[in-house]
PAZAPA-4460 file (N, C-alpha, C; in steps of 0.05 Angstrom, whole numbers, plus 32768, in hexadecimal, padded with zeros to 4 digits):
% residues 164
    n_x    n_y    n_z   ca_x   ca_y   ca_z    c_x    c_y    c_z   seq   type   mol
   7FD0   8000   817B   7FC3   7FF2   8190   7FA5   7FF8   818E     1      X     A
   7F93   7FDB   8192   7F80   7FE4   818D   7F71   7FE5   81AE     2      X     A
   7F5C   7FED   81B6   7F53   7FE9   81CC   7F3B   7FE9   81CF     3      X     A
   7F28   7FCF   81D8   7F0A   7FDB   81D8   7F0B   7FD5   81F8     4      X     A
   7EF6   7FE5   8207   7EEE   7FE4   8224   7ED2   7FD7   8228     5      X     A
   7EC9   7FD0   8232   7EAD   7FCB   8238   7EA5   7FC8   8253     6      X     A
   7EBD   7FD9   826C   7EB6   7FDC   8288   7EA4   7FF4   828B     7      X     A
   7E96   7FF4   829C   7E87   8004   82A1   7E95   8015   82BB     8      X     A
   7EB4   8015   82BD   7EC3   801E   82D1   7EDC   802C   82CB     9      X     A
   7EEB   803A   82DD   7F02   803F   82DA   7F11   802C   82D5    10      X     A
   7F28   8031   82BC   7F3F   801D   82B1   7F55   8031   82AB    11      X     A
   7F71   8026   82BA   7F86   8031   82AE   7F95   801B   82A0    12      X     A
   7FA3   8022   8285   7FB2   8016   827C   7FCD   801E   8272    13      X     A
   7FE0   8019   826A   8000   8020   8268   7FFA   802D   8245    14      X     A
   7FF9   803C   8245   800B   8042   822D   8024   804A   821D    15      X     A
   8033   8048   8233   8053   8049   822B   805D   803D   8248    16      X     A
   807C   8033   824A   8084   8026   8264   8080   8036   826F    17      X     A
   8081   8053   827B   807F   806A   828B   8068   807A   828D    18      X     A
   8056   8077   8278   803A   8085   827F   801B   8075   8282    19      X     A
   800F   807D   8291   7FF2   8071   828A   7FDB   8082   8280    20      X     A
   7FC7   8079   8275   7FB4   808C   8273   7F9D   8082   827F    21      X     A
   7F8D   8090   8283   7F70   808C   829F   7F57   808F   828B    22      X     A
   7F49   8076   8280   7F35   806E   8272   7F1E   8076   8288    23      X     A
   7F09   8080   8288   7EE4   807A   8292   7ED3   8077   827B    24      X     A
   7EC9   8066   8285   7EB8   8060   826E   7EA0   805C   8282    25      X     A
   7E85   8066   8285   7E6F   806E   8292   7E51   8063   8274    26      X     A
   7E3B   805E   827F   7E28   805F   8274   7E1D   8071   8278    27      X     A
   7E0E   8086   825C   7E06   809A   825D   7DE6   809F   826D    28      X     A
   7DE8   80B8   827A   7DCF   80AD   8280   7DBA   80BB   826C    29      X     A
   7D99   80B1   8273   7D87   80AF   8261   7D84   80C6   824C    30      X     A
   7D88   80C8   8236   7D85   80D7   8223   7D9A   80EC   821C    31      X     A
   7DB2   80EB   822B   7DCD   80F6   822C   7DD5   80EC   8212    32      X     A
   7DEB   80F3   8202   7DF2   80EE   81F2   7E0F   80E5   81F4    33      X     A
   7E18   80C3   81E3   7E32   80C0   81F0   7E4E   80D0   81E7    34      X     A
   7E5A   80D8   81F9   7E78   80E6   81F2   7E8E   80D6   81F4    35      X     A
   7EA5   80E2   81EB   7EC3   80D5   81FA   7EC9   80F1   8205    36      X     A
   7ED7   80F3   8218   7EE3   8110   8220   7F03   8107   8222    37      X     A
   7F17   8115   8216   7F37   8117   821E   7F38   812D   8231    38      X     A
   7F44   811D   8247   7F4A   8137   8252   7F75   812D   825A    39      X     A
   7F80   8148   8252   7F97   8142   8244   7FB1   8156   824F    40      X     A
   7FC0   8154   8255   7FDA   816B   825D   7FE6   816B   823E    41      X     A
   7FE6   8165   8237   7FF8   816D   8219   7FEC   815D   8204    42      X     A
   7FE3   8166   81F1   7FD9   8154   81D9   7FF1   8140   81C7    43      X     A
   7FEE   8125   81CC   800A   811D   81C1   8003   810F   819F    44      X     A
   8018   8108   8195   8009   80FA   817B   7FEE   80E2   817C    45      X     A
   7FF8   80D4   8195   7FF3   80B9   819E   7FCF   80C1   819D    46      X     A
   7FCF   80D6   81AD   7FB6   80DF   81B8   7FA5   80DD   819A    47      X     A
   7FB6   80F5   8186   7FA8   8101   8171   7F95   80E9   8162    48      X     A
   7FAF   80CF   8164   7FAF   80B6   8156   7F90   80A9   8163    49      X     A
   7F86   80AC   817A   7F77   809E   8185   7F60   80B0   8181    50      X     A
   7F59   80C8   8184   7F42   80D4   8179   7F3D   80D4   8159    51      X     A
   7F54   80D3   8146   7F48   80D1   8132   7F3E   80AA   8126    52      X     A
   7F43   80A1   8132   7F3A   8083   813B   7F1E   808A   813C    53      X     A
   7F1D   808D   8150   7EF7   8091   815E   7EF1   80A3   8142    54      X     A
   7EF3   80AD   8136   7EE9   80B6   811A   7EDE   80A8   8105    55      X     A
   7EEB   8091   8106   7EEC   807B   80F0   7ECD   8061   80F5    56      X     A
   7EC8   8063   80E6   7EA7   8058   80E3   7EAF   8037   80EE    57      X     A
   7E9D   802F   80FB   7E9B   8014   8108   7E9D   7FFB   80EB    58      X     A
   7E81   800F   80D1   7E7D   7FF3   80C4   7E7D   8000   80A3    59      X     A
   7E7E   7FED   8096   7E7B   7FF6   8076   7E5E   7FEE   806E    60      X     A
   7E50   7FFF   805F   7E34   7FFC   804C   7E47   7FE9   8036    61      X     A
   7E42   7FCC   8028   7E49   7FC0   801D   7E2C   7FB9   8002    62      X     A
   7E34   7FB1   7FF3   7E1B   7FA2   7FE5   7E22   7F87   7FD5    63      X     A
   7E14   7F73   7FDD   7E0D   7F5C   7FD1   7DFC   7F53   7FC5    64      X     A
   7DFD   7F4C   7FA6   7DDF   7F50   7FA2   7DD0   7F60   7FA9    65      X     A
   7DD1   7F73   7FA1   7DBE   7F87   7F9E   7DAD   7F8F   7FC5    66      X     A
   7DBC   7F80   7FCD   7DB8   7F83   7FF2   7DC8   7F92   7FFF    67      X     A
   7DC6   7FA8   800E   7DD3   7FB6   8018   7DDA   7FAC   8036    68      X     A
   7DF4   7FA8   8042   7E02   7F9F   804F   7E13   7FAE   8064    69      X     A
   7E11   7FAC   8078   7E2A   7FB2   808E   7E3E   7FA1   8099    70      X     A
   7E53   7FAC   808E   7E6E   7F97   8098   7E7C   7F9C   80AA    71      X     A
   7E87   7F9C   80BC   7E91   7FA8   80D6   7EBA   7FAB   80BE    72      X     A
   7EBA   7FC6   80C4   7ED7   7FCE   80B8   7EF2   7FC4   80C1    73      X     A
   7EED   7FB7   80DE   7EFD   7F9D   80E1   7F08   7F8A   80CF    74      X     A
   7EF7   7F80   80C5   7EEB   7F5F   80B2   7F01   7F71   8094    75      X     A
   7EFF   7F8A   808D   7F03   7F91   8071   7F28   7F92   806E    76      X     A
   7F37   7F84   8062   7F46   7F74   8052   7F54   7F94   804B    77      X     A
   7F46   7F9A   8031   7F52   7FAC   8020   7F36   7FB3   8010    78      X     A
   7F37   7FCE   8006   7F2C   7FD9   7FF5   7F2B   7FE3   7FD3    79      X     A
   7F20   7FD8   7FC4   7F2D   7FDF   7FAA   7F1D   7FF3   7F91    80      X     A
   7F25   7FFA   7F85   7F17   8009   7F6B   7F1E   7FF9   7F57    81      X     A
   7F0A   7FE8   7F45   7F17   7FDD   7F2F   7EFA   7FEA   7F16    82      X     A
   7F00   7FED   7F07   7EEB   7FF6   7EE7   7EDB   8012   7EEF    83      X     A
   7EE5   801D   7F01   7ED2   8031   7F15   7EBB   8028   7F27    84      X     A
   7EBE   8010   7F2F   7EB3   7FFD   7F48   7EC0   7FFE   7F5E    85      X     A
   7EB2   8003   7F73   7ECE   7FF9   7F91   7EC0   7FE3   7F97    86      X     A
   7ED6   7FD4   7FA3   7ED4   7FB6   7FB4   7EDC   7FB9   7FC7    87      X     A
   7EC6   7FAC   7FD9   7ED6   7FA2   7FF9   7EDB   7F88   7FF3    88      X     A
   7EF9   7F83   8004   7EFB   7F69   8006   7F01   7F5F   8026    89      X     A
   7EF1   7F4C   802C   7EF3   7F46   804B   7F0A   7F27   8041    90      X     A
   7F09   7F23   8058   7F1D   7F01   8052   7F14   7EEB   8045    91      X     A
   7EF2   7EE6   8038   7EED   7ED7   8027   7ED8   7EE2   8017    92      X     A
   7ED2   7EF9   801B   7EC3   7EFF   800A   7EC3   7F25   8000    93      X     A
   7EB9   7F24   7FE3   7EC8   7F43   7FD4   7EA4   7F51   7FD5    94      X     A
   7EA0   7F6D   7FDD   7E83   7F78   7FDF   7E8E   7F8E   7FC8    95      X     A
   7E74   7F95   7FBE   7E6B   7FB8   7FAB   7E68   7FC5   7FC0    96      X     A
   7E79   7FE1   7FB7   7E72   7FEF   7FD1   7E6B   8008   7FC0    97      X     A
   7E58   801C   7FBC   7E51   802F   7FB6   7E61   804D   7FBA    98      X     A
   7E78   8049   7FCC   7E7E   805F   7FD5   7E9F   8064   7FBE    99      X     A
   7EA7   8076   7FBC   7EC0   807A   7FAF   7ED4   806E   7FBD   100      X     A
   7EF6   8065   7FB0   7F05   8062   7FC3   7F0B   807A   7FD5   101      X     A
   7F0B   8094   7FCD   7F17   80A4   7FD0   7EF9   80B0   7FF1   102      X     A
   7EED   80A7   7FE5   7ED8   80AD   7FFB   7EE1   8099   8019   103      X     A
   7EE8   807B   800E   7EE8   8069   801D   7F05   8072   802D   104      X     A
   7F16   807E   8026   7F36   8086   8027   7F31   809B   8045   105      X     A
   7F1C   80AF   803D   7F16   80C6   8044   7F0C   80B9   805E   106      X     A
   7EFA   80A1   8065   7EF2   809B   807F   7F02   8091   808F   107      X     A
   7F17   8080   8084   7F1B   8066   8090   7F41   8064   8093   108      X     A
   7F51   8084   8087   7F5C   808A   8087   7F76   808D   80A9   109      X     A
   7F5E   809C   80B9   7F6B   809C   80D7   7F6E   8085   80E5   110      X     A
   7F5E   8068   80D6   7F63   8057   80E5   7F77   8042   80DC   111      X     A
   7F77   8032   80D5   7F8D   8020   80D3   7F8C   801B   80AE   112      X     A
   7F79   802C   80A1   7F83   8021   8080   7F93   8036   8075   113      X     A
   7FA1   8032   805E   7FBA   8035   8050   7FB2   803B   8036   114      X     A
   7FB5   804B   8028   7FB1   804A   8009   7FD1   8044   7FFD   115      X     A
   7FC9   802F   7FED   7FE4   8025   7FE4   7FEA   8024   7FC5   116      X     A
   7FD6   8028   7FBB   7FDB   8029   7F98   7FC0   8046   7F97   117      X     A
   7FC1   8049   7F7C   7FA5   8052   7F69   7F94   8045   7F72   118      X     A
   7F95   8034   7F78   7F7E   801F   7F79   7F71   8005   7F92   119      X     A
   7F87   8018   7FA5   7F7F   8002   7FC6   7F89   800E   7FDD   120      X     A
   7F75   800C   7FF0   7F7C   8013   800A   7F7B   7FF6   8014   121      X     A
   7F94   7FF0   802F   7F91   7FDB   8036   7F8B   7FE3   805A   122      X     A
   7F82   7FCC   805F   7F75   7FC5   8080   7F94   7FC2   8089   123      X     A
   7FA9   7FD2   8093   7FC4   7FC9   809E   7FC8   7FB2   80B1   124      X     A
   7FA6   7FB6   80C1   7FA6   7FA4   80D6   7FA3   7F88   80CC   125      X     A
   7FAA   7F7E   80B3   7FA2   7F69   80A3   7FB9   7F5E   8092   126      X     A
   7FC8   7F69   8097   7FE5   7F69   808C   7FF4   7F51   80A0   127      X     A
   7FF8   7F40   808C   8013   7F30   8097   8032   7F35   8098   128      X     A
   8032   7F3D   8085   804E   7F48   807F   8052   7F5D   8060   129      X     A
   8065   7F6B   8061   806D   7F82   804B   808D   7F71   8049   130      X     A
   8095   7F75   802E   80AC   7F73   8025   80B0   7F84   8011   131      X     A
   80C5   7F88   8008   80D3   7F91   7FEB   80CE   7F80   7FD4   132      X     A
   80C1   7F90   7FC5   80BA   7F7E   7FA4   80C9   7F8C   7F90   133      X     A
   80C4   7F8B   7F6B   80DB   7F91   7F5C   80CB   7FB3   7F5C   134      X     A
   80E8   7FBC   7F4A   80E0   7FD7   7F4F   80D4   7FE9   7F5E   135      X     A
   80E1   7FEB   7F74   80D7   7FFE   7F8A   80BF   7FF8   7F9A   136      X     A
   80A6   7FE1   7F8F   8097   7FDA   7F9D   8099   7FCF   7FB7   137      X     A
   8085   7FC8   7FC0   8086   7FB9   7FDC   8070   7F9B   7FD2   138      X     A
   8071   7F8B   7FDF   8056   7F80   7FE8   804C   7F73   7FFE   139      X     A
   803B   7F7B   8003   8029   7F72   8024   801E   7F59   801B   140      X     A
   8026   7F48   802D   8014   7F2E   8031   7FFE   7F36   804A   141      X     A
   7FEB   7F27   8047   7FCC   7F27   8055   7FCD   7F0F   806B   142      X     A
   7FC5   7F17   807F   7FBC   7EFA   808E   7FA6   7EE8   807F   143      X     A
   7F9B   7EEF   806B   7F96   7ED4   8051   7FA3   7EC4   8049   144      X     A
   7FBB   7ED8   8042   7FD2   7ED0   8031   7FC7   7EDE   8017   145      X     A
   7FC0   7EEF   800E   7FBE   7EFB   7FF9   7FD0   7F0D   7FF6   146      X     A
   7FDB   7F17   7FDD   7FF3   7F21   7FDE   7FF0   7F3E   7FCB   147      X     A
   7FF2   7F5A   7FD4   7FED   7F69   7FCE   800C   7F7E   7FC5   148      X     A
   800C   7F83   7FA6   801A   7F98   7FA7   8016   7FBA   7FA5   149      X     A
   802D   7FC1   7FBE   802B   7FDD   7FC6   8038   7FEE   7FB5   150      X     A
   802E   8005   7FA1   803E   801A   7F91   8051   8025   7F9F   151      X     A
   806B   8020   7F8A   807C   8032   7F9C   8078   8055   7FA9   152      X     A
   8066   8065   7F95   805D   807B   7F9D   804D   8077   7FBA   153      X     A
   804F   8064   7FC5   8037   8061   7FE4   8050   8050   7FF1   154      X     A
   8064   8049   7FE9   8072   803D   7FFF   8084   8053   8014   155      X     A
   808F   8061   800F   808E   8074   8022   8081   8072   8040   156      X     A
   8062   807C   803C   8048   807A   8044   8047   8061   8054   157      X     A
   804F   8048   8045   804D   8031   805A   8065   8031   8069   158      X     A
   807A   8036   8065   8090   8035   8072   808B   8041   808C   159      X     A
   807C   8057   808A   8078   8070   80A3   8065   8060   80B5   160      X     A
   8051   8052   80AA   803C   8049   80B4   804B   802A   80CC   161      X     A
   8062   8020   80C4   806B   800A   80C6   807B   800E   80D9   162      X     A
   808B   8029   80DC   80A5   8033   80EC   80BF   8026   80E4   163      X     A
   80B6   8023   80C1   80D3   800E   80B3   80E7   802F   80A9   164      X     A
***
């Protein structure tokens, strides 16, 4: 679940049929610095899941032509390593990205991407569907429709991610 707020007030919302949790979200005042605070009776996974979220960088440094770029990590598809190059790929268009996969893995990890081969982390939230392919693989279709295959050494990994 994703959730953005933009009240400047108290909000409760359900996060399971039986529990709620109690959002504030306040404007800081002048020169304060902004926080999130948990305040929590028991630390649950759910919770852990949502602070390491807020970890995860808003946007990618991209390059086009030799232009350096911010892409909001929303927009990004899947990630790849090909000739010792990484690519972003958004839904119509592929960027140079200077950073390693393994760097890109390292940020973007707590939030909704997947490393699925040697060679790709995917945006899950971009996923149309996973099936069974030959030999132990999987493959994820894209809300493109691009069709990506998952190593069976990382299916596991998606399985957990999927609750299959």
């Amino acid at each position: 679940m994703c959730l953005v707020l933009i009240l400047l007030d108290n909000y409760k919302f359900r996060v399971m049929e039986d529990e709620t949790m109690k959002i504030i979200i306040k404007d800081p005042e002048i020169g304060e610095e902004e926080t999130v605070v948990f305040s929590l009776k028991s630390m649950t996974e759910r919770t852990l899941k949502a602070i390491e979220m807020l970890k995860t960088p808003d946007d990618l440094t991209v390059y086009e032509e030799n232009k350096a770029m911010l892409i909001p990590v929303a927009e990004v598809f899947y990630i790849e390593s090909v000739d010792l190059k990484t690519f972003v790929y958004t839904e119509h268009d592929v960027y140079l990205s200077k950073s390693k996969l393994y760097e890109h893995e390292e940020q973007l990890i707590n939030g909704s991407f997947l490393r699925i081969s040697k060679q790709i982390i995917i945006n899950l939230r971009k996923v149309k569907s996973v099936s069974p392919y030959a030999g132990g693989r999987f493959e994820a279709v894209l809300t493109n429709d691009e069709k990506i295959i998952i190593s069976r050494q990382y299916v596991a990994a998606l399985k957990v991610r999927f609750g299959l």
